[in-house]
FIZA-636033 format. One record per residue (C-alpha): residue number from 1; residue in one letter; x, y, z. Coordinates in steps of 0.25 Angstrom, whole numbers, m for minus. Each point is the difference from the previous one (the first is absolute). Last residue first. Layout:
! FIZA-636033
{k NUM	r a	px X	py Y	pz Z}
...
! end
This chain:
! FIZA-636033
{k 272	r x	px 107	py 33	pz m62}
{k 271	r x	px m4	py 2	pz m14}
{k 270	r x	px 0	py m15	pz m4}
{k 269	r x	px m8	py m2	pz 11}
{k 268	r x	px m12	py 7	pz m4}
{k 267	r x	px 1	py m2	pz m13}
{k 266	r x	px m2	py m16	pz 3}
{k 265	r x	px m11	py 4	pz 11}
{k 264	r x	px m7	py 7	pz m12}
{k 263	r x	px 1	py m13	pz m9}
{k 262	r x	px m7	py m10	pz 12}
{k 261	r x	px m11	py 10	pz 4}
{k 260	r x	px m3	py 2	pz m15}
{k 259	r x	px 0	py m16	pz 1}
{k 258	r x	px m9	py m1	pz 11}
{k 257	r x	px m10	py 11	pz m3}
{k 256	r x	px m2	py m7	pz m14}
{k 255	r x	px 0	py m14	pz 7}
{k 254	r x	px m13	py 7	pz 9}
{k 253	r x	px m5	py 6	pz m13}
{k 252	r x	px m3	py m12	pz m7}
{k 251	r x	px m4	py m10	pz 14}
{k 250	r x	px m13	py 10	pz 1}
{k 249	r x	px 2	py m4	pz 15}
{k 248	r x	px m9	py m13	pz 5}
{k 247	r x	px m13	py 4	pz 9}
{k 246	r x	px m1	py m13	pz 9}
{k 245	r x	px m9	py m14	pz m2}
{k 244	r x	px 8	py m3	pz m12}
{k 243	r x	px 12	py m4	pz 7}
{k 242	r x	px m5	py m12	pz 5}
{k 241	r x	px 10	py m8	pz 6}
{k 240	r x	px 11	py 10	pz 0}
{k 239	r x	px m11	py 11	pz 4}
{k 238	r x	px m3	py m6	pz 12}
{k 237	r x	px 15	py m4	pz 4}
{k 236	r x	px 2	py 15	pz 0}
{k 235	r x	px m12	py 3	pz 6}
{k 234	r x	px 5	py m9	pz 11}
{k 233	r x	px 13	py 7	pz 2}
{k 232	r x	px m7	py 13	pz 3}
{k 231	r x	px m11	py m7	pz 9}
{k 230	r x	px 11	py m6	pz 8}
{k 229	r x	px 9	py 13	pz m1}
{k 228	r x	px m13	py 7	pz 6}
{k 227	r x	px 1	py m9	pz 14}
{k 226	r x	px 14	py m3	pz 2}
{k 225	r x	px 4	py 13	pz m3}
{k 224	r x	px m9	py 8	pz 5}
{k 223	r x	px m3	py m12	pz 13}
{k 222	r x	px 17	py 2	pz 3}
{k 221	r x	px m3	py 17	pz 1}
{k 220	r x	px m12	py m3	pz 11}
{k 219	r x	px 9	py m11	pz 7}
{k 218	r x	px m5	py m12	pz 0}
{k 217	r x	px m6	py m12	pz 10}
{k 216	r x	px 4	py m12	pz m8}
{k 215	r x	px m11	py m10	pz m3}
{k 214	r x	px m1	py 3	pz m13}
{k 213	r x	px m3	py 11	pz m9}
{k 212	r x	px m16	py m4	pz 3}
{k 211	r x	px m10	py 9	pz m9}
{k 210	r x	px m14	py 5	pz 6}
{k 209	r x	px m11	py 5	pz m11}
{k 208	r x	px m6	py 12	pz 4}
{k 207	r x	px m14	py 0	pz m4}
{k 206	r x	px m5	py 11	pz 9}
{k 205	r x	px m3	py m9	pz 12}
{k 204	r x	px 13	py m5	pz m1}
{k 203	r x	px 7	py 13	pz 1}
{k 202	r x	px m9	py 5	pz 10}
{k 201	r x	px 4	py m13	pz 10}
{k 200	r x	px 12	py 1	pz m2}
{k 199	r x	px 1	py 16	pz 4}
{k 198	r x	px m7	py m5	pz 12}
{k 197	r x	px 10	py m9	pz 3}
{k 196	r x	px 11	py 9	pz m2}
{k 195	r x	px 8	py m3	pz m10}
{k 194	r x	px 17	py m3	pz 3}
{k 193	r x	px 7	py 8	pz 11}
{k 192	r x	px 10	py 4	pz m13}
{k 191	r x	px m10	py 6	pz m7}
{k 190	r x	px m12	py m5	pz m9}
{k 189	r x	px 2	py m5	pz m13}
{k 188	r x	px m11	py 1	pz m13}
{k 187	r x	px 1	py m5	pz m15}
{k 186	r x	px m8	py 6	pz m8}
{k 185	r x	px m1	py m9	pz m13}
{k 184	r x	px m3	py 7	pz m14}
{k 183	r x	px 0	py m8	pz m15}
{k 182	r x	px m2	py m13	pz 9}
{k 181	r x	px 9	py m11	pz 6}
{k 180	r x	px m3	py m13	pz 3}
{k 179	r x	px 4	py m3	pz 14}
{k 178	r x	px 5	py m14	pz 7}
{k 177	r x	px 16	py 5	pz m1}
{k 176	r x	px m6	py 11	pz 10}
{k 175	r x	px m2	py m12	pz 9}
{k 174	r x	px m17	py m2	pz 6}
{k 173	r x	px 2	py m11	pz 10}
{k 172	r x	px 5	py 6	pz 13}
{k 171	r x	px m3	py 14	pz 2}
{k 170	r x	px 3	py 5	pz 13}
{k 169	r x	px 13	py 8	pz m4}
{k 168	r x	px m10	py 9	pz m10}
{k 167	r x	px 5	py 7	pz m13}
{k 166	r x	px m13	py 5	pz m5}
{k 165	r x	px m6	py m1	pz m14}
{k 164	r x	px m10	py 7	pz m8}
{k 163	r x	px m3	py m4	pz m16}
{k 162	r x	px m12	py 8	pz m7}
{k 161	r x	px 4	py 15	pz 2}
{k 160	r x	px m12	py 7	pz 3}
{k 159	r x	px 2	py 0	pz 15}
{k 158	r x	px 11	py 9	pz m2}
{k 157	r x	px m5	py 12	pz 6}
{k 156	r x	px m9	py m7	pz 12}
{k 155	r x	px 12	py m8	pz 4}
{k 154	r x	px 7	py 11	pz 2}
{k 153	r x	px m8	py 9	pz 7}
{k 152	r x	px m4	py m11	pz 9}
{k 151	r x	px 16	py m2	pz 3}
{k 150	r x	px 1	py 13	pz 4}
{k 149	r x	px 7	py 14	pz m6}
{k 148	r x	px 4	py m6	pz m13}
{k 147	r x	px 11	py 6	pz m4}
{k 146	r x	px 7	py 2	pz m14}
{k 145	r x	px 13	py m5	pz m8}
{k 144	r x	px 0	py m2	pz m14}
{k 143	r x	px 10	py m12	pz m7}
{k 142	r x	px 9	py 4	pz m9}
{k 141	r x	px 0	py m5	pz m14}
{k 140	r x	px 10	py m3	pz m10}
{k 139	r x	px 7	py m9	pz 9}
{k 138	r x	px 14	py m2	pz m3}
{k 137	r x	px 4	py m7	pz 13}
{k 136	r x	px 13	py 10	pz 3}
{k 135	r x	px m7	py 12	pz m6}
{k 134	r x	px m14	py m2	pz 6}
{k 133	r x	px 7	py m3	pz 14}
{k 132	r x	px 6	py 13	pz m2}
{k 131	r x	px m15	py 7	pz m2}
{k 130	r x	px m7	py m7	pz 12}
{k 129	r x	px 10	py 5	pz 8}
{k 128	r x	px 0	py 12	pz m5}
{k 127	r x	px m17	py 2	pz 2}
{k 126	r x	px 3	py m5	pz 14}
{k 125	r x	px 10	py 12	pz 2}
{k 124	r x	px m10	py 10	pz m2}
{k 123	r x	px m9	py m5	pz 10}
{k 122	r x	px m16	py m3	pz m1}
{k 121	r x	px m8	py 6	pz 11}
{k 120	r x	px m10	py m9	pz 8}
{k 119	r x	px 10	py m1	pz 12}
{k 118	r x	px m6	py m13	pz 7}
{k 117	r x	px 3	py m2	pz 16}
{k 116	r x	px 5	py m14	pz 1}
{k 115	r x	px m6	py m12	pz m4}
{k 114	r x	px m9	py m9	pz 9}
{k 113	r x	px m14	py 4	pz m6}
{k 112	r x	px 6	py 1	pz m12}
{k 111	r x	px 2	py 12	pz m7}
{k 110	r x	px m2	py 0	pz m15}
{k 109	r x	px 10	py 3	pz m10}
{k 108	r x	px m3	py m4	pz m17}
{k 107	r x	px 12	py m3	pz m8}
{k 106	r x	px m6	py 0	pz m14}
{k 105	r x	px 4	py m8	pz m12}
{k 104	r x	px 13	py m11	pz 6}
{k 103	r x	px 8	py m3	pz m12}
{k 102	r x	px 9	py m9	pz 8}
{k 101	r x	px 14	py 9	pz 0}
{k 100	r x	px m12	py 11	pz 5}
{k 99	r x	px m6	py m5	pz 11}
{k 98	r x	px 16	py m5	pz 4}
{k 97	r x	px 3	py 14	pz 0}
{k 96	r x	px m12	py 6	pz 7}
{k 95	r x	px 1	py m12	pz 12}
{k 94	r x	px 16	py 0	pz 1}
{k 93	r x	px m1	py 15	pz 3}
{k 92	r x	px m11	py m1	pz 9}
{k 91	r x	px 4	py m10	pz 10}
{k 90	r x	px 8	py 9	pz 10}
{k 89	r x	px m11	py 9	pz m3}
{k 88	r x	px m9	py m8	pz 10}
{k 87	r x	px m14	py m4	pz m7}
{k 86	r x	px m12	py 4	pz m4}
{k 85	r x	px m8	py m12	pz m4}
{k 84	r x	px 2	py m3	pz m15}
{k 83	r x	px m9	py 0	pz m10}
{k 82	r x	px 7	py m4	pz m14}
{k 81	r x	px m9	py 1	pz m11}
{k 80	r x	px 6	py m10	pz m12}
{k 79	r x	px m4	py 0	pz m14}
{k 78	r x	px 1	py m10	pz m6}
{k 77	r x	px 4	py 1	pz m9}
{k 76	r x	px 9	py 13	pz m4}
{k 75	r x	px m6	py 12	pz m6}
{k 74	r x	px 7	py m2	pz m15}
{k 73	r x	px 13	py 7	pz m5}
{k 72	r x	px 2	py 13	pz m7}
{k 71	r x	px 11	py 2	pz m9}
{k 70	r x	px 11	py 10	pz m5}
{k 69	r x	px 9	py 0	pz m10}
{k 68	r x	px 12	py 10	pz 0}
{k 67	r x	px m3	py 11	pz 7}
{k 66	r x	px 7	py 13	pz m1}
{k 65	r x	px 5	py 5	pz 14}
{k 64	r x	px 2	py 15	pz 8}
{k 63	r x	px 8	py m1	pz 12}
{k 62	r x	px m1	py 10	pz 11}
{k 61	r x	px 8	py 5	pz 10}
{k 60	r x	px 9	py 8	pz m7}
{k 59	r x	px m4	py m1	pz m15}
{k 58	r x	px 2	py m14	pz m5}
{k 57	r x	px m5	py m3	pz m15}
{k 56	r x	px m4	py m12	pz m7}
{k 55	r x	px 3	py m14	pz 9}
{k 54	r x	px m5	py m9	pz m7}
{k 53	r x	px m13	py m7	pz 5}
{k 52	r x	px m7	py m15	pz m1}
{k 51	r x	px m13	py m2	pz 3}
{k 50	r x	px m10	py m1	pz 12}
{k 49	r x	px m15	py 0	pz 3}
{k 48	r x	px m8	py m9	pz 8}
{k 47	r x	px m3	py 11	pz 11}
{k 46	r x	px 10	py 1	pz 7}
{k 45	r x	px 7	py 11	pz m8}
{k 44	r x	px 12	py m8	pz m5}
{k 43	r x	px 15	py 5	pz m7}
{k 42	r x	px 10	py m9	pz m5}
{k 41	r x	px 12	py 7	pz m5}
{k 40	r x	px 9	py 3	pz m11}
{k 39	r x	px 13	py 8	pz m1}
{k 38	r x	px 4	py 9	pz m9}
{k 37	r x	px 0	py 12	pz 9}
{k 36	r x	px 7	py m4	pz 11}
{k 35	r x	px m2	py m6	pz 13}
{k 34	r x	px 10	py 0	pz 12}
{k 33	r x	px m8	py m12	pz 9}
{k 32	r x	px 0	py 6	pz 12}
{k 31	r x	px 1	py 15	pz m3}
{k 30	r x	px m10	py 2	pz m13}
{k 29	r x	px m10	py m12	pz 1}
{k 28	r x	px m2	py 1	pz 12}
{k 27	r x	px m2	py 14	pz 1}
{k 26	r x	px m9	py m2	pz m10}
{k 25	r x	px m9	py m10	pz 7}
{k 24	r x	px 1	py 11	pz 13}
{k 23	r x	px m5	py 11	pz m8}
{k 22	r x	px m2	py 1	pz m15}
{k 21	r x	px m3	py m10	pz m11}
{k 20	r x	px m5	py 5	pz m12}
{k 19	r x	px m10	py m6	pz m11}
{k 18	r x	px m5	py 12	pz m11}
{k 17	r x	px m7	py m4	pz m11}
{k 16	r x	px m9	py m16	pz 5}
{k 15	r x	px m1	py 6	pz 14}
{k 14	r x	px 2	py m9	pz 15}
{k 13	r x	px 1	py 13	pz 9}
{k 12	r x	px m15	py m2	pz 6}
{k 11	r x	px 3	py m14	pz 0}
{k 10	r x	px 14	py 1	pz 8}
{k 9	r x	px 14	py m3	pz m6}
{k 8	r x	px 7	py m10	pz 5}
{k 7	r x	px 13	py m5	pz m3}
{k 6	r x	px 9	py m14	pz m5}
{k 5	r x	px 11	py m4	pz m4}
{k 4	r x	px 1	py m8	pz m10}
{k 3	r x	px 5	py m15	pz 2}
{k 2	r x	px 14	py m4	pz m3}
{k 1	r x	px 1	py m10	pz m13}
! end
């Protein structure tokens, strides 16, 4: 059975009356893929909601839906904050959509002392990166985006969260395989030049925990994957052997969703 396709629709538009999609989303919807009324669709808010959509009305521009079913998922665990050192912006598609393909929470920026100049303004075009990765990987939730205008700053915001890593090159003994995970972890990278040694020394002096990757010396956009995907494969292997230790879904209305999905996509093809 082909997948639905999916469309985003913000919060602040996310309604349980009226749901319309307008703008570039509709655009899409109306002149690449030739929608008709009829047809059903997947539509997410990035925030844990989605459900299924026909297609009610098109008027010019906009397109006017009637939900179908609708469901909301869980916050993800754990919850991962990703503080990455500003980096090149050659790096920083691969960075926000595999963030987002692993269930990253937050993106935090801070400049490094060996980064490049630091902008401090979020872009447009990051926030539609983030939402076609969403699509493809079928993350209900995007991950926010901030700044943190030092390392200091950042540390001393989330120094509540209870389990704090560093990917160091130096580090030797302590493997990411080695970690038992916790509900929140915040996992820290530096830039490309690596930490400086100051910045090491802070980090350990604030409870920073240092991690090894290896012995390879990697590229920032090689430590995301490398580095978060190892804590997202091993929650996964967590859950497995101890699966209550996690937040389960209500297992009822996920296998409702499911099979109003399944029937809607069946009308839905039949029409095209």
């Amino acid at each position: 059975m082909p997948r639905i396709n999916s469309f985003f629709l913000s919060p602040q538009d996310w309604s349980q009356e009226n749901f319309c999609l307008s703008g570039e989303e509709s655009y899409h919807l109306l002149r690449v893929l030739r929608a008709q009324e009829g047809q059903v669709i997947r539509l997410f808010n990035g925030q844990g909601q989605e459900g299924t959509f026909k297609i009610k009305k098109i008027c010019g521009k906009k397109v006017f839906l009637e939900p179908l079913s609708q469901f909301t998922h869980p916050q993800p665990t754990p919850k991962v904050y990703l503080a990455l050192a500003w980096q090149r912006a050659s790096k920083r598609d691969i960075i926000l959509e595999k963030s987002v393909e692993l269930k990253v929470w937050k993106i935090i920026f801070w400049p490094g002392q060996f980064s490049p100049p630091c902008p401090q303004q979020i872009k447009k075009s990051w926030l539609s990166k983030l939402i076609a990765a969403a699509k493809q990987s079928q993350n209900p939730w995007l991950p926010q985006i901030e700044f943190q205008p030092s390392l200091e700053q950042l540390i001393k915001k989330y120094q509540r969260i209870p389990q704090k890593i560093f990917f160091w090159e130096k580090e030797r003994d302590n493997l990411l395989l080695d970690l038992e995970l916790q509900k929140e972890i915040l996992v820290t990278i530096g830039p490309e030049g690596g930490f400086a040694h100051e910045e090491v020394n802070l980090l350990q002096t604030k409870n920073f925990e240092p991690v090894s990757l290896g012995d390879s010396i990697l590229r920032i956009e090689t430590a995301v994957i490398l580095g978060v995907g190892g804590i997202y494969l091993k929650h996964l292997q967590d859950v497995k052997n101890s699966p209550h230790n996690y937040p389960d879904y209500d297992q009822n209305q996920v296998q409702s969703f499911i099979t109003q999905a399944k029937h809607c996509s069946q009308a839905g093809n039949k029409q095209q």
